[in-house]
SERO-4910 file (N, C-alpha, C, O; in steps of 0.05 Angstrom, whole numbers):
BEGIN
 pado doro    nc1    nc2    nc3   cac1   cac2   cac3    cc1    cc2    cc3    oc1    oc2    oc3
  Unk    A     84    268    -40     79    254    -66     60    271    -83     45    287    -73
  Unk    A     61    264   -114     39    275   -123     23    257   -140     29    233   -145
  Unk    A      3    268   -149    -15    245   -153    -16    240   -183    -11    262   -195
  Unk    A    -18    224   -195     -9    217   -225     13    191   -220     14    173   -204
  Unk    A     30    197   -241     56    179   -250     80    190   -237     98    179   -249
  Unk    A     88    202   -223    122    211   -210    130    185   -207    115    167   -202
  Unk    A    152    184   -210    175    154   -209    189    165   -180    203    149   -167
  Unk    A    185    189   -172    199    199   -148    190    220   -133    185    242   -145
  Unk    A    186    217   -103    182    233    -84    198    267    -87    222    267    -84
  Unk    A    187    290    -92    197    316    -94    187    328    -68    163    326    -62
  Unk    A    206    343    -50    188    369    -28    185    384    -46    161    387    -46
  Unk    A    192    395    -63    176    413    -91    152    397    -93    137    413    -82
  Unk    A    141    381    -98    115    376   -115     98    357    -98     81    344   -109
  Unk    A    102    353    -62     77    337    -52     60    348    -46     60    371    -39
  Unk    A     40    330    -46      9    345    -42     -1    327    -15      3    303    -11
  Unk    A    -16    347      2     -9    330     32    -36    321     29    -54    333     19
  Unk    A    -36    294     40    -57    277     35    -50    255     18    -61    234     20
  Unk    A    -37    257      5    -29    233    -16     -5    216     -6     18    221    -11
  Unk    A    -12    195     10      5    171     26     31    167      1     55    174      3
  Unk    A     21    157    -19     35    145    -35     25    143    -71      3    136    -79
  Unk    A     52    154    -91     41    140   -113     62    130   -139     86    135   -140
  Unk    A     54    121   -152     78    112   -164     82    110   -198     63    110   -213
  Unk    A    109    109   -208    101    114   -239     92     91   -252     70     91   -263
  Unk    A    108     66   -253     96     41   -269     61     29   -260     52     22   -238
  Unk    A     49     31   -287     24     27   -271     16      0   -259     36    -15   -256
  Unk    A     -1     -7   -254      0    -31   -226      4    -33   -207     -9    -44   -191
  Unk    A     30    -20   -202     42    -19   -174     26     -5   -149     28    -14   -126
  Unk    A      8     17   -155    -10     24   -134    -21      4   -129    -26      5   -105
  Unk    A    -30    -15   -138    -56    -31   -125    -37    -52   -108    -49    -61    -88
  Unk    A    -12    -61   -113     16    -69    -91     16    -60    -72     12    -73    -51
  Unk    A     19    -27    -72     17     -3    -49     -1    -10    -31      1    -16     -7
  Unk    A    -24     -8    -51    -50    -20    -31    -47    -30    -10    -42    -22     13
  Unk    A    -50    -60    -26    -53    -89    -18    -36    -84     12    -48    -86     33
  Unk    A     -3    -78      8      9    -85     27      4    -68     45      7    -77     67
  Unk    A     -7    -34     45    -19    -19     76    -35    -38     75    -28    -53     92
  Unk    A    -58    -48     61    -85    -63     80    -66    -80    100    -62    -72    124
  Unk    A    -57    -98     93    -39   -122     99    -23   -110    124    -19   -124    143
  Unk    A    -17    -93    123      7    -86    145    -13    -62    168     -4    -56    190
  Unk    A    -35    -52    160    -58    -50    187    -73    -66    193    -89    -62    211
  Unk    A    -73    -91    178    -88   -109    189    -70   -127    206    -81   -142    221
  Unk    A    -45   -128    206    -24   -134    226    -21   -116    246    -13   -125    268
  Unk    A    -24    -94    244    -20    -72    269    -40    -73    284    -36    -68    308
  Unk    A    -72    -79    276    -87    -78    292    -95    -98    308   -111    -97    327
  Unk    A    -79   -121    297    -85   -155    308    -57   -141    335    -65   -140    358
  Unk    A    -40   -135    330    -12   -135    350    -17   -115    368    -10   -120    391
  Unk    A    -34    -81    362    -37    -56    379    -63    -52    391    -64    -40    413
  Unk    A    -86    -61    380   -106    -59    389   -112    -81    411   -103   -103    408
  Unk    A   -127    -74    436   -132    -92    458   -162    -90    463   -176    -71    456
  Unk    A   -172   -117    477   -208   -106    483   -211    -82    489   -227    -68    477
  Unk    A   -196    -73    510   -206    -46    516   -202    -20    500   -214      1    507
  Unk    A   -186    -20    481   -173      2    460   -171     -7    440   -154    -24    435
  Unk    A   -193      4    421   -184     10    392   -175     31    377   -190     50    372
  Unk    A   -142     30    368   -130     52    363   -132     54    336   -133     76    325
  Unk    A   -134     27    319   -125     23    291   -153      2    285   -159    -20    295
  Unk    A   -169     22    263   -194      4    251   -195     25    224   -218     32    217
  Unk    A   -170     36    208   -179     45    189   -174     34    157   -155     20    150
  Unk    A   -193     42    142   -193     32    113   -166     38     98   -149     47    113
  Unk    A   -160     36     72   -145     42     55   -159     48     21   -173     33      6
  Unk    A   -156     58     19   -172     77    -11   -158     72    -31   -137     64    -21
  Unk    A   -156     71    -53   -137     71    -74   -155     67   -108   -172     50   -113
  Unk    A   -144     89   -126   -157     99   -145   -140     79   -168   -116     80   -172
  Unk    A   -151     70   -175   -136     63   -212   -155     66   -227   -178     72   -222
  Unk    A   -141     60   -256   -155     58   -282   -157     36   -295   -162     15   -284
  Unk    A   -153     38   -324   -162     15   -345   -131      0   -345   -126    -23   -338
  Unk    A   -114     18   -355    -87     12   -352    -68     -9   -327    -52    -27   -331
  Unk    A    -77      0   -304    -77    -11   -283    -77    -28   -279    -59    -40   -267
  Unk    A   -103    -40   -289   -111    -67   -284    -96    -86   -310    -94   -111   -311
  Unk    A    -88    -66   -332    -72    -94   -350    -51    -96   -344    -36   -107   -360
  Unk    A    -41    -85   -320    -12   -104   -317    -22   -123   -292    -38   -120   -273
  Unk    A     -1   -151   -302     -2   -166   -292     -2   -165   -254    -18   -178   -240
  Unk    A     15   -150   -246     27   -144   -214      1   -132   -200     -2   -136   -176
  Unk    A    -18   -117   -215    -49   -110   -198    -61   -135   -193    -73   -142   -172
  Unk    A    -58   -148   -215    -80   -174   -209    -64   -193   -189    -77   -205   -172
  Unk    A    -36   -197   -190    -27   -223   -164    -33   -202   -140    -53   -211   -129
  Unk    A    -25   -178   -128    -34   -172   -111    -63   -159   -100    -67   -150    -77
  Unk    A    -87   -162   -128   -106   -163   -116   -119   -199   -108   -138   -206    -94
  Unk    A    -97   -213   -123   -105   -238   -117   -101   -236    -82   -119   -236    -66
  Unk    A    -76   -235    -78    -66   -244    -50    -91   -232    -34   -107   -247    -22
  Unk    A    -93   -201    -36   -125   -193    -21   -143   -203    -23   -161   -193    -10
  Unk    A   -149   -220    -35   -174   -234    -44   -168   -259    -16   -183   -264      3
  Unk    A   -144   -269    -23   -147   -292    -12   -138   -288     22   -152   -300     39
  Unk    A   -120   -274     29   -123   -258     58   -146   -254     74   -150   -263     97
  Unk    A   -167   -236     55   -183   -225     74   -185   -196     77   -200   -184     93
  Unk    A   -167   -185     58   -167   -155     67   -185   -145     69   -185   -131     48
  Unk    A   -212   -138     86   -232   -120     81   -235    -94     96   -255    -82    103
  Unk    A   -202    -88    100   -203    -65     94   -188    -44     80   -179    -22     89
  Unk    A   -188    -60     48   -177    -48     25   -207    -41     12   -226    -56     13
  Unk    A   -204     -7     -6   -228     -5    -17   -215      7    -48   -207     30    -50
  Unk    A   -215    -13    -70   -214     10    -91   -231     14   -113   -248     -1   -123
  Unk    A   -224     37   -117   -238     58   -144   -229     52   -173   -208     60   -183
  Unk    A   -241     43   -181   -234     40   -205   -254     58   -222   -278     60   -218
  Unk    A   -237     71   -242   -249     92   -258   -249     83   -279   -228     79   -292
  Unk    A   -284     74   -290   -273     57   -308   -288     65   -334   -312     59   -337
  Unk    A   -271     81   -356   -282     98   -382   -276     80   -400   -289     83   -421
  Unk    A   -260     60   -398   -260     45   -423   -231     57   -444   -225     49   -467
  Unk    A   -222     71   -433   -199     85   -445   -172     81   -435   -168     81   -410
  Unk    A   -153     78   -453   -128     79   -446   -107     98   -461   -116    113   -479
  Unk    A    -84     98   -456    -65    131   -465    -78    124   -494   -101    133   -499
  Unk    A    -63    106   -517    -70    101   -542    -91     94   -560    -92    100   -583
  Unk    A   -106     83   -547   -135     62   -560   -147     67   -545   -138     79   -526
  Unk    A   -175     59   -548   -199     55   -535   -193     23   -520   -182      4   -531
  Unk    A   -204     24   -493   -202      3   -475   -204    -30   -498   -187    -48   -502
  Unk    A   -228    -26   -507   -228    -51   -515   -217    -52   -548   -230    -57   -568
  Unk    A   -197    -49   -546   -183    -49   -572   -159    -72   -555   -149    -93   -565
  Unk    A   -155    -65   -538   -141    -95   -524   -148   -111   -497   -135   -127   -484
  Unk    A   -167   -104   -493   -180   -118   -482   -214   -124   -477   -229   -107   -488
  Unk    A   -228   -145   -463   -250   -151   -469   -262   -170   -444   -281   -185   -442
  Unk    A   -241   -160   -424   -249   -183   -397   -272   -173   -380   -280   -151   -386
  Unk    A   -285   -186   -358   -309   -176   -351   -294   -170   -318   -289   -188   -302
  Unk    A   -291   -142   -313   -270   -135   -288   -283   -146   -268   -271   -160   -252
  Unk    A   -312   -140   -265   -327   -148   -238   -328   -176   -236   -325   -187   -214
  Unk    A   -331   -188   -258   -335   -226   -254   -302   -234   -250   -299   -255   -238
  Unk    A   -285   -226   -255   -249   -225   -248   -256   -231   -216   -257   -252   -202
  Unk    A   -260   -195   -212   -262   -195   -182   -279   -204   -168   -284   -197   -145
  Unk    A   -287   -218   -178   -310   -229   -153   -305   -264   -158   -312   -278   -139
  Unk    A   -294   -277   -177   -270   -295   -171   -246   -300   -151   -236   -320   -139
  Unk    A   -240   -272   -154   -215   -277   -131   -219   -264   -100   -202   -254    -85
  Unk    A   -252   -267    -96   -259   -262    -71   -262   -236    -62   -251   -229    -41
  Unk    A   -279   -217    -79   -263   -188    -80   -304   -181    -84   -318   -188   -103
  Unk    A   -310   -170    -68   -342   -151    -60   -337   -126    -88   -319   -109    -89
  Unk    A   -360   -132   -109   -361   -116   -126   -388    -95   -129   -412   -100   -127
  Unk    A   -378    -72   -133   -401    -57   -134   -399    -33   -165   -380    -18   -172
  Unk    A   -421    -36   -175   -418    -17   -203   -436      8   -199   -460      6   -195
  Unk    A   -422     35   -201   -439     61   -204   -435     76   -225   -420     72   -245
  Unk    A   -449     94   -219   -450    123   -240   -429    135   -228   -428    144   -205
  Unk    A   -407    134   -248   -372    147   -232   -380    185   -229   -374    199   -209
  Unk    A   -392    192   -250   -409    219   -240   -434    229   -218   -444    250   -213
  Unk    A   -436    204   -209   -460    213   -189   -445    214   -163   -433    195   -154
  Unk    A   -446    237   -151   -429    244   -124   -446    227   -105   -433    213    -90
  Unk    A   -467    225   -102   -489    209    -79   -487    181    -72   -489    169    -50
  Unk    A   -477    169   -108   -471    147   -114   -444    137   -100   -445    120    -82
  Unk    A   -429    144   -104   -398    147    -95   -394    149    -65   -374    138    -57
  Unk    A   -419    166    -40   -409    168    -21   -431    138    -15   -422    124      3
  Unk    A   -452    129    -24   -455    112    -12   -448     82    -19   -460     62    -11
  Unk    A   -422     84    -38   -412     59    -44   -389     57    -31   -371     42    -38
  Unk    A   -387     75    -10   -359     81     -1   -368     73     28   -353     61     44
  Unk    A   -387     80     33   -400     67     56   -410     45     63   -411     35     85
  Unk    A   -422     30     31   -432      3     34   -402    -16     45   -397    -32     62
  Unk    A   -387     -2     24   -357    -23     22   -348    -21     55   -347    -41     69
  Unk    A   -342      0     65   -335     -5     97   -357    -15    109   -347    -28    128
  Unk    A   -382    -17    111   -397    -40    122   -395    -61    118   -402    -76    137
  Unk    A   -386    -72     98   -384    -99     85   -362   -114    110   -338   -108    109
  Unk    A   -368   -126    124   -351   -142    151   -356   -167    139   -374   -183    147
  Unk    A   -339   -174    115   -348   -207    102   -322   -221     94   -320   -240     78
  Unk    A   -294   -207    111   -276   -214     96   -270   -211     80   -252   -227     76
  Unk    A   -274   -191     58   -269   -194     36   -263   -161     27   -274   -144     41
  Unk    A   -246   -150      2   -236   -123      2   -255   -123    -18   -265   -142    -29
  Unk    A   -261    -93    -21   -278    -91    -48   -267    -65    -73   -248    -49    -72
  Unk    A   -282    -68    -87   -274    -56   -116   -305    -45   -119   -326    -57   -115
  Unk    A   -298    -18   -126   -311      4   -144   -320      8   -165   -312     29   -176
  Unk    A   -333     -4   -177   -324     -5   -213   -346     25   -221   -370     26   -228
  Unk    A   -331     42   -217   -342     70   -224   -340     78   -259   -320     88   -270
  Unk    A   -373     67   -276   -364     81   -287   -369    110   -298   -388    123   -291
  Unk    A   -349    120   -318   -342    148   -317   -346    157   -353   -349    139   -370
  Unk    A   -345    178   -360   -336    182   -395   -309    202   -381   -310    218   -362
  Unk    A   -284    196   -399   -266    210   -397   -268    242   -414   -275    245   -437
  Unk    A   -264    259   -401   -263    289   -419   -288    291   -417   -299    293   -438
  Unk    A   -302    291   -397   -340    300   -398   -339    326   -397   -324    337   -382
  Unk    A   -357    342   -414   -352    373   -414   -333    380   -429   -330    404   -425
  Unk    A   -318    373   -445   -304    373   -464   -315    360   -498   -303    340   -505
  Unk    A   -331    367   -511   -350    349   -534   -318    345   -551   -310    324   -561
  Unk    A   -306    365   -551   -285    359   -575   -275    334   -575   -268    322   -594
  Unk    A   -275    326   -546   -251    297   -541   -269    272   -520   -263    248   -516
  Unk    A   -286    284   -512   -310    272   -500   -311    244   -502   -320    235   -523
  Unk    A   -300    225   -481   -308    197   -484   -286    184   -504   -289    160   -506
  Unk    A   -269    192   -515   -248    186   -538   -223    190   -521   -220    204   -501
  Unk    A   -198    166   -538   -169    173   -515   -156    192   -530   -132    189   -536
  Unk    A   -168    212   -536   -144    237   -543   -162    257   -514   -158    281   -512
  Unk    A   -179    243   -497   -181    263   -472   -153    259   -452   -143    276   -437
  Unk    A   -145    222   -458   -120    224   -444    -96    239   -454    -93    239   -479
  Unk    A    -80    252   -440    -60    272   -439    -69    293   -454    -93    297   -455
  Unk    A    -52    309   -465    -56    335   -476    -80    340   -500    -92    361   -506
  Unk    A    -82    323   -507   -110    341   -521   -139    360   -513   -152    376   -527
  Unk    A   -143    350   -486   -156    372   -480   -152    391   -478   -172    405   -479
  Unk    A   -125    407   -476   -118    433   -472   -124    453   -475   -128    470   -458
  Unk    A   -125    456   -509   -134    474   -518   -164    478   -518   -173    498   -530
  Unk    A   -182    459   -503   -208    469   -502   -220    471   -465   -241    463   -455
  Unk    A   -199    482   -455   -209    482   -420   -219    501   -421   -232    499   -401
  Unk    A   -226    529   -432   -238    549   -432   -267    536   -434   -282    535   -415
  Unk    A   -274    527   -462   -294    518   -458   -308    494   -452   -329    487   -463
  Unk    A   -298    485   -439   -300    466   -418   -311    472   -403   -335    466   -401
  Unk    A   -293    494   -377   -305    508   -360   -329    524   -358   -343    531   -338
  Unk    A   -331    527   -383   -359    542   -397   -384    524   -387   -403    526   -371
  Unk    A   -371    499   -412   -393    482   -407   -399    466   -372   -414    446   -371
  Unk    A   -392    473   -356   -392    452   -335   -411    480   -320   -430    475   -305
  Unk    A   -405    496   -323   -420    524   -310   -387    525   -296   -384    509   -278
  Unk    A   -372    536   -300   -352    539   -279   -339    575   -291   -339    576   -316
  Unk    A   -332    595   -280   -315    617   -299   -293    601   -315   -276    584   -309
  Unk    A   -299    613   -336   -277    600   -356   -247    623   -347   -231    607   -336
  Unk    A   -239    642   -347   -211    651   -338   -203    638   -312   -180    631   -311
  Unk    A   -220    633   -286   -206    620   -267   -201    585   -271   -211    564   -280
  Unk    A   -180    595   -260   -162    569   -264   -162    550   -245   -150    529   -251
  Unk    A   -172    552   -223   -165    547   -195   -199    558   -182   -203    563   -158
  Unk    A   -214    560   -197   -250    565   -178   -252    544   -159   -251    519   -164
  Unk    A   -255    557   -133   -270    534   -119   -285    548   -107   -277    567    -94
  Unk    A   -323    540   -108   -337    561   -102   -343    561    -75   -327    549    -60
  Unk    A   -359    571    -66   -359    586    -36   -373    555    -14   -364    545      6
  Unk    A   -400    547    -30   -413    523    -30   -381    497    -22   -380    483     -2
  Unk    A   -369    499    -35   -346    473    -26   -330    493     -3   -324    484     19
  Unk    A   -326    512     -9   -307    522     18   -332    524     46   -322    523     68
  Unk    A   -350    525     46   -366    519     68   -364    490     77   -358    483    100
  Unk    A   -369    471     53   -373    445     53   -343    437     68   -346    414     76
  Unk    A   -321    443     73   -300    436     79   -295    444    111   -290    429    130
  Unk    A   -297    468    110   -300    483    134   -311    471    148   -298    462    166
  Unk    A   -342    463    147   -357    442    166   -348    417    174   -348    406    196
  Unk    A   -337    409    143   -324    380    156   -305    376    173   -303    358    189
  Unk    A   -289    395    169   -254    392    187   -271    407    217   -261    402    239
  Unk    A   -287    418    217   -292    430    247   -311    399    254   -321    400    276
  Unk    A   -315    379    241   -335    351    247   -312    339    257   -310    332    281
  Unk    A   -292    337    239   -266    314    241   -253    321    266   -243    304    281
  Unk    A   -252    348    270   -230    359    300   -249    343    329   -237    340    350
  Unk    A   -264    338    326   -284    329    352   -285    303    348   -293    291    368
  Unk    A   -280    286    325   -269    253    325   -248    259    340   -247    251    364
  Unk    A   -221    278    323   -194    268    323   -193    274    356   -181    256    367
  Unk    A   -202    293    373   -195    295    396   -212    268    414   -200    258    433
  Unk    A   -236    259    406   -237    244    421   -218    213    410   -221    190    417
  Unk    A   -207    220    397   -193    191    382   -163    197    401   -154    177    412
  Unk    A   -150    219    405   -130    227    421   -132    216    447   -113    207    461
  Unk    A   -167    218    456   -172    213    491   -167    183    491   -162    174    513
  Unk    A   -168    165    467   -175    143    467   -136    122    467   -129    100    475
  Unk    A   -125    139    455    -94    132    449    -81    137    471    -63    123    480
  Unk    A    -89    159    480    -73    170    509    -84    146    535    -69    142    554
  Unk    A   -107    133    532   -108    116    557    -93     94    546    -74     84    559
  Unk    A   -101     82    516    -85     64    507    -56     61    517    -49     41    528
  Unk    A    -40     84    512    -10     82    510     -5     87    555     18     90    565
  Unk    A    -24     87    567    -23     85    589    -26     66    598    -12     61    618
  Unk    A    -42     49    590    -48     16    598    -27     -5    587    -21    -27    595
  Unk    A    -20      7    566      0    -17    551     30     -2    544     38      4    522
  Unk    A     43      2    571     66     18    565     96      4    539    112     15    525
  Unk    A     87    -36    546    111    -43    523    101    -40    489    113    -33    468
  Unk    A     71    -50    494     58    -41    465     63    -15    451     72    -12    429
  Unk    A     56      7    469     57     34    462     87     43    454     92     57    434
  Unk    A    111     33    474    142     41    462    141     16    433    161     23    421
  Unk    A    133      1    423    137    -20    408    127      2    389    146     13    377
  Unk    A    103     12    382     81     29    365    108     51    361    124     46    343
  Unk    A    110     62    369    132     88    373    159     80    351    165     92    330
  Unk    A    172     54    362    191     44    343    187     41    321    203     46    303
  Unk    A    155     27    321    149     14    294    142     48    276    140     46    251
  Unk    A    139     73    286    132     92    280    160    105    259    159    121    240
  Unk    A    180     95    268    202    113    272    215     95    252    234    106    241
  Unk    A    210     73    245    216     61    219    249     44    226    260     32    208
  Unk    A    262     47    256    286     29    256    286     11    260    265      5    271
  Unk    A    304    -11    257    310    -37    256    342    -36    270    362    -22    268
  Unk    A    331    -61    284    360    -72    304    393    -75    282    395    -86    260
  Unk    A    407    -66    295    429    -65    280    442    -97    281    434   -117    293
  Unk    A    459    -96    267    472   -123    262    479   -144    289    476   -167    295
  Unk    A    496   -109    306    510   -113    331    489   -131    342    492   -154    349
  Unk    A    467   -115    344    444   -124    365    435   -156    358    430   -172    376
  Unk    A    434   -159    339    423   -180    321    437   -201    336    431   -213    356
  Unk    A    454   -204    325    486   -220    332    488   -229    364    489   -252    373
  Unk    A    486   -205    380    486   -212    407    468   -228    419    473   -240    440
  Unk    A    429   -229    394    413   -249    409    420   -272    401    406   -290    411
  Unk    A    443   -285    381    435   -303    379    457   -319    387    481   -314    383
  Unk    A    441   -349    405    476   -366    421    471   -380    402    453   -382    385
  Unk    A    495   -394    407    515   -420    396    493   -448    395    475   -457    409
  Unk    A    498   -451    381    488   -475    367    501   -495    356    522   -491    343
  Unk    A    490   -522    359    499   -550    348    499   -552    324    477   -554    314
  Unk    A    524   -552    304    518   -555    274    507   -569    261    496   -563    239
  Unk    A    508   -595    275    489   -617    271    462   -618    265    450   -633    250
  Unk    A    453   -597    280    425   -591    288    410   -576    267    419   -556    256
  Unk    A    386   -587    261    380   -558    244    354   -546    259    333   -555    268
  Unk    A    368   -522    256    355   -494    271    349   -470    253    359   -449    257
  Unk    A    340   -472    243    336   -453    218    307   -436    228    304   -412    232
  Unk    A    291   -451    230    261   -438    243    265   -425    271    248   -410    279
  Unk    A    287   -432    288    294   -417    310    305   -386    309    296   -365    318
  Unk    A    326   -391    294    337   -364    282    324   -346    271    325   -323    277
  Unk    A    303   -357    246    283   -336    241    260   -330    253    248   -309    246
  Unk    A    249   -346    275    238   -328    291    253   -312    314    241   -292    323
  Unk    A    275   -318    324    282   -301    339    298   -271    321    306   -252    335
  Unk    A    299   -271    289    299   -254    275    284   -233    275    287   -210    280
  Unk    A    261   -251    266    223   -240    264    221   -223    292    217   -199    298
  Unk    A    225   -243    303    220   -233    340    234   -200    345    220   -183    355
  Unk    A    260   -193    337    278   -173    339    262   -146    317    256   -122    323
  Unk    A    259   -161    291    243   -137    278    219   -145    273    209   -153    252
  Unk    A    210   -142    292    180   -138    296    165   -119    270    145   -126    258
  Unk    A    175   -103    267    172    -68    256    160    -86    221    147    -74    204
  Unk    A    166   -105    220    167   -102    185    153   -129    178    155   -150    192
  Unk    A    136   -127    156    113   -148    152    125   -163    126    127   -154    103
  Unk    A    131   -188    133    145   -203    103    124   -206     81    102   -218     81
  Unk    A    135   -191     62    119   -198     41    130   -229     27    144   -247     37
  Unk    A    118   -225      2    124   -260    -15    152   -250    -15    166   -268     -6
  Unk    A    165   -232    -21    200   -238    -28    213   -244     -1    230   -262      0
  Unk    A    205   -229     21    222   -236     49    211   -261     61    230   -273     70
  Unk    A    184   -276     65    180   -294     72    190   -320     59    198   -341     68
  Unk    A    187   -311     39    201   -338     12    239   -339     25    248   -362     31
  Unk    A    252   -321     27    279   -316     39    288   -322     61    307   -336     70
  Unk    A    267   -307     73    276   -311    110    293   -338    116    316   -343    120
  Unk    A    267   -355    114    290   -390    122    304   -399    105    318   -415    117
  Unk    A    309   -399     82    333   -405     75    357   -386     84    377   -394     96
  Unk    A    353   -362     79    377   -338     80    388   -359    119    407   -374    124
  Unk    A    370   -352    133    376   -354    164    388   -388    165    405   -394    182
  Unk    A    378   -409    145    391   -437    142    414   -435    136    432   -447    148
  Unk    A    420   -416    115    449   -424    105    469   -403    119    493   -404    111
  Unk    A    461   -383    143    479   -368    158    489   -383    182    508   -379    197
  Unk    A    471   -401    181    472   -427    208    493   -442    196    514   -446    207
  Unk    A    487   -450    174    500   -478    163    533   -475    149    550   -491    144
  Unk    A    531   -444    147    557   -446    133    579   -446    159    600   -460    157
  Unk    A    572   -431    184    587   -439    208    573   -432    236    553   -417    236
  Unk    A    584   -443    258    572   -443    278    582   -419    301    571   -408    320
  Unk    A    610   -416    289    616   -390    319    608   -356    289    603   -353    265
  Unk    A    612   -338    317    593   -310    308    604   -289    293    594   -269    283
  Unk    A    631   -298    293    648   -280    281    645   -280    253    645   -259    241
  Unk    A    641   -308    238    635   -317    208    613   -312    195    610   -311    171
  Unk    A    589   -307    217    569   -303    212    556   -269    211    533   -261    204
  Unk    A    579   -255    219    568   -227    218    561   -215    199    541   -201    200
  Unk    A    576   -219    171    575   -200    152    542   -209    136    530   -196    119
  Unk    A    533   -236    148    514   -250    132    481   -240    147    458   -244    139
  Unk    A    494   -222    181    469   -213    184    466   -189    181    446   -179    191
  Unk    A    485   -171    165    472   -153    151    461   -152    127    449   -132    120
  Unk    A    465   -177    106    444   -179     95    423   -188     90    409   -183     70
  Unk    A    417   -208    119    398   -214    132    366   -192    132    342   -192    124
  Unk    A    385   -174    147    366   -144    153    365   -138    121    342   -138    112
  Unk    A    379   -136    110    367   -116     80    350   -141     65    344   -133     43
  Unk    A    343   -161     69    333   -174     52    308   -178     83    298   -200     82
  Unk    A    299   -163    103    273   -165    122    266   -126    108    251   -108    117
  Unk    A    281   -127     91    267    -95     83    265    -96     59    261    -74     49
  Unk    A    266   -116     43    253   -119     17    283   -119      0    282   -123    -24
  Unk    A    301   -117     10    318   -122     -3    328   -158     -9    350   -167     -4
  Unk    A    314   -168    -17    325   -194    -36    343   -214    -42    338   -228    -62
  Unk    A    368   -220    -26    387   -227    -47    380   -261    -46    368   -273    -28
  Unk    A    394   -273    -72    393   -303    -75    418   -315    -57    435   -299    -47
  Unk    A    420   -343    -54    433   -357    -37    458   -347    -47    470   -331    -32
  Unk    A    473   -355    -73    496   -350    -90    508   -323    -82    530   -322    -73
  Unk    A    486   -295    -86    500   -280    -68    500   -275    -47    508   -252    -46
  Unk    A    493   -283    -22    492   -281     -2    523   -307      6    541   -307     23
  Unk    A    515   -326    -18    549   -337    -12    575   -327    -28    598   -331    -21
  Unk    A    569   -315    -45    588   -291    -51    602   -260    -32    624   -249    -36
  Unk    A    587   -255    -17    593   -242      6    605   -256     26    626   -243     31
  Unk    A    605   -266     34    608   -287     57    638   -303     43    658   -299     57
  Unk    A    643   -316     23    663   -315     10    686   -294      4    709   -300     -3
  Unk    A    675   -267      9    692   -239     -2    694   -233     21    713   -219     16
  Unk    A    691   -231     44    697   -226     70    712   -251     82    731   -247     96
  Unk    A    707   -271     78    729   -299     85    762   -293     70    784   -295     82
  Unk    A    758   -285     44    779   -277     31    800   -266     41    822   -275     48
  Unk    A    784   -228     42    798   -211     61    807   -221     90    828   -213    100
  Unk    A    789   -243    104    803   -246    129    835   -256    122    856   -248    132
  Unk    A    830   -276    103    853   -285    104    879   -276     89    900   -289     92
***
């Protein structure tokens, strides 16, 4: 992935380290929400008293923009009201957007927002590096339930006077003044790409720090996946991103009284089969009806096949409403006959 706006994943253009990012803005803080949400399920299901494999945070950077679409705020609601604490984001906050100055459309108070919807607020100097590593540390101490927000603020185009703090620093108008830019920051103005010797030390040290976690974090997985041999093949699957095929699906499930309603049976022995995948609001809102009306429209397995493959695409975010899900099921009754 790269980092900005891409609407799409390129092996030309990822940059390793970057999990995920996306073009419509809001949607990262979705991204978020649902890793917090889905390691805070892995570590309730993988982790045991004696092994902790999974206790890590989630990071995520937005802006001014970000936060005015509507879809950041329901899913920083849902974190709010979850518990996620261990979602941490950055908000970079200059007061600027592509067109206008921030408060030319808006005027809300971000921290009193967030700290409404249950959300640990902290405000810095978005330029103070000191600042930044220890608000990054308060926030993972924070064991209060609750995810927190960054409110870093920043001037956009600093070192730039031409465009300095104004939204013609967003997109191309700085351009023509990175020479002196670089000037002004103390950096060589012809290199394009300086990174001085001070950060290549500073890096060097750290990754030779991190290799002596990651191996004792290795010693720690390797007894794990020794002690808990069905957990560890479960972790592996859930790694590998498959889901039970239809066939398989079909085969768990017996015959049933039509009479009867069994609807919460079927979807957990659904749930039960794909373990691998965490319902969000569209698949949990689905699940029991979709699995009611595969029950209800008939009772032997043959009628019901074509309805558990869209079963599975709607436990992967794929969606459909009752109408088409009885539109399929109708178009395959057709053809039978």
């Amino acid at each position: 992935m790269t980092p900005g706006h891409p609407e799409f994943p390129s092996s030309e253009h990822n940059t390793p380290g970057i999990e995920a990012t996306t073009g419509p803005l809001g949607a990262g803080i979705g991204n978020a929400v649902g890793m917090a949400a889905a390691a805070k399920l892995a570590a309730a299901k993988y982790n045991t008293k004696e092994h902790t494999i999974l206790n890590h945070h989630v990071i995520a950077l937005c802006g001014d923009g970000c936060l005015q679409e509507g879809v950041a705020f329901e899913a920083a609601s849902y974190a709010g009201h979850d518990g996620l604490d261990n979602l941490i984001v950055i908000y970079d906050a200059n007061d600027v957007t592509l067109d206008k100055m921030a408060d030319f459309t808006q005027s809300e108070d971000h921290a009193a927002r967030f700290a409404a919807i249950g959300w640990n607020t902290l405000t810095i100097d978005g330029h103070d590096f000191g600042a930044i590593d220890e608000a990054l540390l308060k926030a993972k101490s924070l064991k209060n339930g609750k995810p927190s927000i960054i409110i870093a603020k920043t001037i956009i185009g600093k070192g730039i006077p031409e465009v300095e703090g104004t939204n013609a620093a967003h997109g191309e108008a700085g351009v023509a003044f990175q020479k002196t830019s670089r000037e002004h920051l103390g950096l060589p103005a012809d290199d394009l790409w300086y990174i001085s010797d001070e950060t290549k030390t500073l890096f060097q040290e750290r990754k030779s720090a991190l290799k002596i976690e990651y191996d004792e974090y290795m010693k720690t997985f390797a007894a794990w996946k020794s002690a808990n041999p069905e957990l560890a093949a479960e972790f592996e699957m859930a790694k590998s991103g498959k889901t039970p095929s239809a066939v398989e699906i079909l085969s768990g499930i017996p015959e049933y009284d039509s009479t009867k309603n069994v609807a919460t049976v079927l979807t957990e022995l659904l749930s039960a089969m794909s373990f691998n995948f965490l319902s969000t609001s569209r698949t949990s809102s689905c699940r029991p009806r979709m699995s009611s009306f595969i029950l209800s429209i008939s009772t032997d397995r043959a009628s019901r096949a074509s309805l558990v493959s869209s079963f599975i695409a709607c436990s992967q975010g794929q969606c459909f409403s009752l109408d088409q899900v009885s539109s399929l099921y109708l178009e395959d009754t057709v053809r039978e006959l």
